[in-house]
C-alpha positions as CSV (number, residue, x, y, z in Angstrom):
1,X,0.0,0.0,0.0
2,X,1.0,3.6,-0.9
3,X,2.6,5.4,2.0
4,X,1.0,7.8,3.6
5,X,2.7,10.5,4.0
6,X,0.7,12.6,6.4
7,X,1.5,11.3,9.8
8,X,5.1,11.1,9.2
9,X,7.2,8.7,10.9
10,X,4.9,7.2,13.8
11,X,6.4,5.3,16.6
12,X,3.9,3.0,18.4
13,X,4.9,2.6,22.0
14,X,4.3,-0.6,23.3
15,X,5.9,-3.0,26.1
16,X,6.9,-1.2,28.9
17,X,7.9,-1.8,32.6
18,X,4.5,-2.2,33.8
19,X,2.6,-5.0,35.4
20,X,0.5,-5.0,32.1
21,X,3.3,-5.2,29.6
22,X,2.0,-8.5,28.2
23,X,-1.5,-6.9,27.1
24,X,0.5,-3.9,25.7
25,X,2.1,-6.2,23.9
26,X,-0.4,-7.1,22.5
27,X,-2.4,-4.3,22.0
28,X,1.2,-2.5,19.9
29,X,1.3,-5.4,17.8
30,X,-2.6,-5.0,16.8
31,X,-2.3,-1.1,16.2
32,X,0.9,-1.2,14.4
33,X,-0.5,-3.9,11.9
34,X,-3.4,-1.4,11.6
35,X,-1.4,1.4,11.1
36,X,1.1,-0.6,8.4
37,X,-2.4,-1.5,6.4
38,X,-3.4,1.7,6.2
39,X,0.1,2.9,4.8
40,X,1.5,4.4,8.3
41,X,5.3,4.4,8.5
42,X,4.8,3.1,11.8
43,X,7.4,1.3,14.0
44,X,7.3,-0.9,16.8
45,X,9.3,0.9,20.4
46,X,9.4,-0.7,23.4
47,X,10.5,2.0,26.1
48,X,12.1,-0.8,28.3
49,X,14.1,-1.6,25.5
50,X,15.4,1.7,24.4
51,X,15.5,5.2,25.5
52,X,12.6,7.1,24.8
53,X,15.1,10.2,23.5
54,X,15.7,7.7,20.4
55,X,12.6,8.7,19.5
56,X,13.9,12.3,18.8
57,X,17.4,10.6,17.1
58,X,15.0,8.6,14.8
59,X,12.8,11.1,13.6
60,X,9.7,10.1,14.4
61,X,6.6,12.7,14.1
62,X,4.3,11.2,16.4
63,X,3.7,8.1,19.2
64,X,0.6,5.7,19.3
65,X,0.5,5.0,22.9
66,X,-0.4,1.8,23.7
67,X,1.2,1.2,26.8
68,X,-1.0,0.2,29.8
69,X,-0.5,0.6,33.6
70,X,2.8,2.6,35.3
71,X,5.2,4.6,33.3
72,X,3.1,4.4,30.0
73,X,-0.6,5.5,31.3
74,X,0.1,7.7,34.6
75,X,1.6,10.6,32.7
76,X,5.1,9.6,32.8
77,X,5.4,9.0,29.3
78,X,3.2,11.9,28.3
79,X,5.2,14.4,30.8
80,X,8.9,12.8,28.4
81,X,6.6,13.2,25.0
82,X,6.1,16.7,25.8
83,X,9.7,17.4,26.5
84,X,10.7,16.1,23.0
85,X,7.8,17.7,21.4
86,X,6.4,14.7,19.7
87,X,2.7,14.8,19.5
88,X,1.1,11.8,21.0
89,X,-2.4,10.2,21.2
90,X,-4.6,10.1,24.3
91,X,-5.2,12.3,27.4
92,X,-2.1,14.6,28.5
93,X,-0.1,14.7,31.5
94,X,-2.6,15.8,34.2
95,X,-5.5,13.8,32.5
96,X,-3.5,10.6,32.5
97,X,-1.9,10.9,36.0
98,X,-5.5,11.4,37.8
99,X,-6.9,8.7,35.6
100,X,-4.4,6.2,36.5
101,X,-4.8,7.2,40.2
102,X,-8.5,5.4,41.2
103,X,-8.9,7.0,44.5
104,X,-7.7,10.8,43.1
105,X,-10.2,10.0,40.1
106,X,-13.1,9.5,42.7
107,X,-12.3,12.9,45.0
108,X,-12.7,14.6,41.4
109,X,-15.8,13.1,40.2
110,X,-17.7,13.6,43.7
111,X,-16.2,16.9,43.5
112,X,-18.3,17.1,39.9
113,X,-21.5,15.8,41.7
114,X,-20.7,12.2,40.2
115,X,-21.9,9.5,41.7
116,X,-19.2,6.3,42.5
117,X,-19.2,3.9,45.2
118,X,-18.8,4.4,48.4
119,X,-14.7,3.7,49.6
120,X,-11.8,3.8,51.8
121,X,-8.2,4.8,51.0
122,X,-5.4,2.6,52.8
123,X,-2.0,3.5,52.5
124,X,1.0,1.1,52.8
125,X,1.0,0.8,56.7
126,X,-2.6,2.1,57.6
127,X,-3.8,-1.6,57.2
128,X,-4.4,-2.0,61.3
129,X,-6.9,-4.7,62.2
130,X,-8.7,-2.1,63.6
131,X,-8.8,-0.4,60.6
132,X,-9.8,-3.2,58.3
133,X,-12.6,-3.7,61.2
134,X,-13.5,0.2,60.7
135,X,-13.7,-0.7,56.9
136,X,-15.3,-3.9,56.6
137,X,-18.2,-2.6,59.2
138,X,-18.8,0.7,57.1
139,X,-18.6,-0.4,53.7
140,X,-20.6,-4.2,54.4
141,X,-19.6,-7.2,52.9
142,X,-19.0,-7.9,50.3
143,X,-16.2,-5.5,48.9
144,X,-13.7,-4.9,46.6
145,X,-10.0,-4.6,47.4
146,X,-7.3,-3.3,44.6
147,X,-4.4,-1.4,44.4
148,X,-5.2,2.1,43.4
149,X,-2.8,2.7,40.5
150,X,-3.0,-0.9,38.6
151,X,-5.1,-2.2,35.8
152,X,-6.5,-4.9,34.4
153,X,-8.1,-6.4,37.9
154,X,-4.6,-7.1,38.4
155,X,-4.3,-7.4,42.5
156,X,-7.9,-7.3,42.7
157,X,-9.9,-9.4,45.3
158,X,-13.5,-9.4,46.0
159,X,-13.9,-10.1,49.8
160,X,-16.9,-11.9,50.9
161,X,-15.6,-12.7,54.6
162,X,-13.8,-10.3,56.9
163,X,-11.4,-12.7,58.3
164,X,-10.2,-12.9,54.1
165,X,-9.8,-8.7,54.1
166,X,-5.8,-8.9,55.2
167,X,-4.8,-11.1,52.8
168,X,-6.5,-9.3,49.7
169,X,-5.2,-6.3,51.4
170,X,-1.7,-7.9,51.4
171,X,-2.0,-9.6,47.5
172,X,-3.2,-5.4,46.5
173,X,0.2,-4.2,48.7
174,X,2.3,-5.9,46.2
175,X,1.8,-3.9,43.9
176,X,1.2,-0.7,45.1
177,X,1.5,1.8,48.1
178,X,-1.8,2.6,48.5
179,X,-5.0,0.1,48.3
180,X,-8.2,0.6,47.6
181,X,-11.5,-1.1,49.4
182,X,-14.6,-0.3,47.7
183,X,-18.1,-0.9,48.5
184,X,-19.8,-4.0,46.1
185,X,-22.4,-2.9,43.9
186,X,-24.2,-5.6,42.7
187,X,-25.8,-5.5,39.2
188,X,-25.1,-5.3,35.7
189,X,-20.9,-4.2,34.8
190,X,-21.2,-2.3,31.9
191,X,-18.2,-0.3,30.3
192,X,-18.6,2.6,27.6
193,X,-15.7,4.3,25.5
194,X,-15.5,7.9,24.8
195,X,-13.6,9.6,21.5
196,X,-12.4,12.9,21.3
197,X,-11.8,16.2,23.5
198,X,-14.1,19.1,25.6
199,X,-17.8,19.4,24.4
200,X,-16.8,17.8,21.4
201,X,-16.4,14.2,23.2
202,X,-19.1,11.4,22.3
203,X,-19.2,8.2,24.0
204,X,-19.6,5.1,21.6
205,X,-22.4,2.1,22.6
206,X,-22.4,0.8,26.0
207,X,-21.0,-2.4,26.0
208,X,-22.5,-5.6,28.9
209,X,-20.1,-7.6,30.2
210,X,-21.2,-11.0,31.7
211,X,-18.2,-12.9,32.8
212,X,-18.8,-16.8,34.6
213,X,-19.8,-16.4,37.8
214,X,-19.5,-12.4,37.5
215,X,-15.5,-12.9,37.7
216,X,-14.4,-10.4,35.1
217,X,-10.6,-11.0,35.8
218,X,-7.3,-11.1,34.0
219,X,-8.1,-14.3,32.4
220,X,-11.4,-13.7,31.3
221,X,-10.4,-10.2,29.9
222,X,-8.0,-11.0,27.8
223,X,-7.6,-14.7,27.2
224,X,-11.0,-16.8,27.9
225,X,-13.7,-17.0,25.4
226,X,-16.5,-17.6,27.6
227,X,-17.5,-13.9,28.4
228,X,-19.9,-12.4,27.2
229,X,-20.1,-9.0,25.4
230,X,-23.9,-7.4,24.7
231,X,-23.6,-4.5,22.0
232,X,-25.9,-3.0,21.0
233,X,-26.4,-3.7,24.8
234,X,-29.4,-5.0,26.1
235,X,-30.4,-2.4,28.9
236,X,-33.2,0.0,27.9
237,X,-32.6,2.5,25.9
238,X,-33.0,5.2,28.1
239,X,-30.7,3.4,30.8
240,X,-27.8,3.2,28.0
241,X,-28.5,7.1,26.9
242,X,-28.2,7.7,30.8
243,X,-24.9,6.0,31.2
244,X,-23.5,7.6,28.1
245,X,-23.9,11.2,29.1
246,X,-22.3,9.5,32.4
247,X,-19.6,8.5,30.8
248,X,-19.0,11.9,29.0
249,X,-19.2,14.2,32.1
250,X,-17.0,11.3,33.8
251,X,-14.8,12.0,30.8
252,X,-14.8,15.7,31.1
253,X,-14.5,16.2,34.3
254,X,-10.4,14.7,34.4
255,X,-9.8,16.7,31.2
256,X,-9.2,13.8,29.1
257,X,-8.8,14.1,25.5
258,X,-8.4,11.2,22.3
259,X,-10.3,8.3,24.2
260,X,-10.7,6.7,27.4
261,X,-13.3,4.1,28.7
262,X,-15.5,4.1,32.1
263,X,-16.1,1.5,34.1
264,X,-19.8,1.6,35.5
265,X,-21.4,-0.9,37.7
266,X,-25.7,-0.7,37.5
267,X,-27.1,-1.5,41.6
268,X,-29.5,-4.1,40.7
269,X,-32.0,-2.8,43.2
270,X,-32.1,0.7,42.2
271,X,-31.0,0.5,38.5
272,X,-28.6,3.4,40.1
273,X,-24.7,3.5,37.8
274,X,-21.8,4.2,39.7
275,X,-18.8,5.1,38.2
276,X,-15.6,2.6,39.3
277,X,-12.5,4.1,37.2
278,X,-11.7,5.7,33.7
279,X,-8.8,3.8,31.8
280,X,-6.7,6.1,29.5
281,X,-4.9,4.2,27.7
282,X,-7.6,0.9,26.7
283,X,-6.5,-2.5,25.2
284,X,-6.5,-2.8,21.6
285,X,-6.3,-6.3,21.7
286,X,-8.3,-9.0,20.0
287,X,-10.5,-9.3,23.1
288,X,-10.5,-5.3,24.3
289,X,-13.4,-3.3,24.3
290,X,-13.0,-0.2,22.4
291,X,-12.5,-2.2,19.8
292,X,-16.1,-4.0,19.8
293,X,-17.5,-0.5,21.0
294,X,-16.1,0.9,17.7
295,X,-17.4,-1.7,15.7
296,X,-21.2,-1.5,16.7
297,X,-20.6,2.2,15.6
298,X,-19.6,1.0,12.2
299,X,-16.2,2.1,13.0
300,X,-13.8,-0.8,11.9
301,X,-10.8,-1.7,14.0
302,X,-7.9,0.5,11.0
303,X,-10.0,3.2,10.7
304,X,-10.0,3.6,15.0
305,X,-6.3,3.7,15.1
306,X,-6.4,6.2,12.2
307,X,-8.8,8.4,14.0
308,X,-6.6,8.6,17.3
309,X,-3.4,9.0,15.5
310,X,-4.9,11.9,13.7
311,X,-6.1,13.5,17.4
312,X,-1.9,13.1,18.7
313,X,-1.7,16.1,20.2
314,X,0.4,18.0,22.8
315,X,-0.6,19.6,25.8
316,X,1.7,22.3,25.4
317,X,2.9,24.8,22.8
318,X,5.7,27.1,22.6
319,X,4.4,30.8,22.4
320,X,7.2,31.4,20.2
321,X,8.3,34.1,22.7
């Protein structure tokens, strides 16, 4: 196919240090194949295997991010891309280092009036048994325990029995600082992706998850095939327009810009959403969501990573002064 010439030389980031560098992986390899079909001189880079000012030495004109978790989707990468100027897709610096954060991503959404569960924030010696008492007796059994700046339900453990809350406390610790517990909302997980930047961003179709036995873990993200994913979803179509313009406010609020995709959990009982987390920097995998998102929008997997390569962007401009 005829190179095109547009987007220059476009480095897709993939790989990384993180916890997550498998799925990233994964997720570079499906973007840069997209990228290749559509005539992008795009190359694989893998910042743990070179330094990210070879970027500048190589000429490239512009980064697909597609690095998940630490150092690729807090804003570390993002804060390096704007030193070297290169233009790169998804949210910006502050955007991506609130988004990773889950429990600085709640204080701004109930700052915004959103709604999200209710929680407690543990950091790494806080975890007294009269503190997990405090905890499990405020937020009920059960509850959710994760560490608050990892993906991919990596370290996540749903505690149905207070004498199990140190130990998921202890499997979040590892890998993180500070941990997470969460009160369980029990209902329908739905996530729903948003393209684009200020009033102009749209969310795409809510998608259902229903994963066996409601465990929507690492395996059955990425690797099982007996999850289930409804779009066109199959709440009513008020409930999905409702969690749409949820998921755009959500959006809004943490200044994101490109895409991003919120988590939402429907209370069974009240039909109520609650917002969990925002992740900045999705999978692009053969099992990720955007993806399928895109797809009921008649938006086909090439012409996705076309549309956030072309809104790279950085957050800020030399005044020329």
């Amino acid at each position: 196919m005829k190179n095109d010439a547009r987007y220059g030389k476009v480095a897709v980031l993939m790989g990384g240090r993180s916890a997550e560098r498998e799925i990233s992986l994964m997720s570079g390899q499906g973007v840069l194949s997209a990228l290749r079909a559509r005539g992008v001189d795009a190359h694989a880079f893998d910042p743990a295997r070179q330094p990210l000012d070879d970027l500048r030495r190589e000429g490239f004109a512009r980064c697909f991010i597609a690095l998940h978790g630490r150092w690729g989707e807090d804003g570390a990468v993002q804060g390096a891309l704007e030193l070297l100027g290169i233009p790169y897709t998804g949210a910006g610096v502050m955007a991506s280092a609130i988004g990773i954060d889950k429990a600085m991503t709640k204080r701004v959404w109930l700052a915004e009036g959103l709604p999200v569960p209710r929680h407690a924030l543990l950091p790494r010696g806080a975890a007294t048994p009269d503190a997990l008492h405090a905890i499990s007796a405020d937020l009920g059994l059960p509850l959710i325990v994760k560490p608050v700046r990892e993906g991919s339900s990596l370290g996540l453990t749903k505690v149905t029995d207070a004498a199990a809350l140190p130990a998921a406390v202890q499997a979040a610790a590892r890998l993180d600082d500070d941990i997470l517990c969460e009160q369980f909302i029990a209902g329908d997980e739905v996530t729903c992706p948003v393209l684009g930047a200020g009033p102009d961003a749209r969310a795409l179709p809510v998608i259902h998850i229903i994963a066996p036995g409601g465990n929507y873990d690492y395996q059955h993200k990425y690797f099982a095939d007996d999850t289930v994913y409804r779009v066109p979803c199959d709440l009513p179509p008020g409930e999905e327009a409702a969690i749409r313009q949820l998921a755009e406010r959500a959006y809004r609020a943490l200044g994101c810009r490109g895409w991003g995709r919120l988590d939402v959990m429907i209370d069974a009982a009240t039909r109520a959403p609650y917002l969990l987390e925002i992740n900045t920097s999705p999978g692009m995998t053969s099992h990720s969501l955007v993806p399928r998102a895109a797809r009921a929008a008649g938006l086909a997997y090439e012409d996705l990573c076309l549309r956030l390569l072309d809104m790279a962007a950085l957050d800020y401009r030399e005044s020329g002064a």
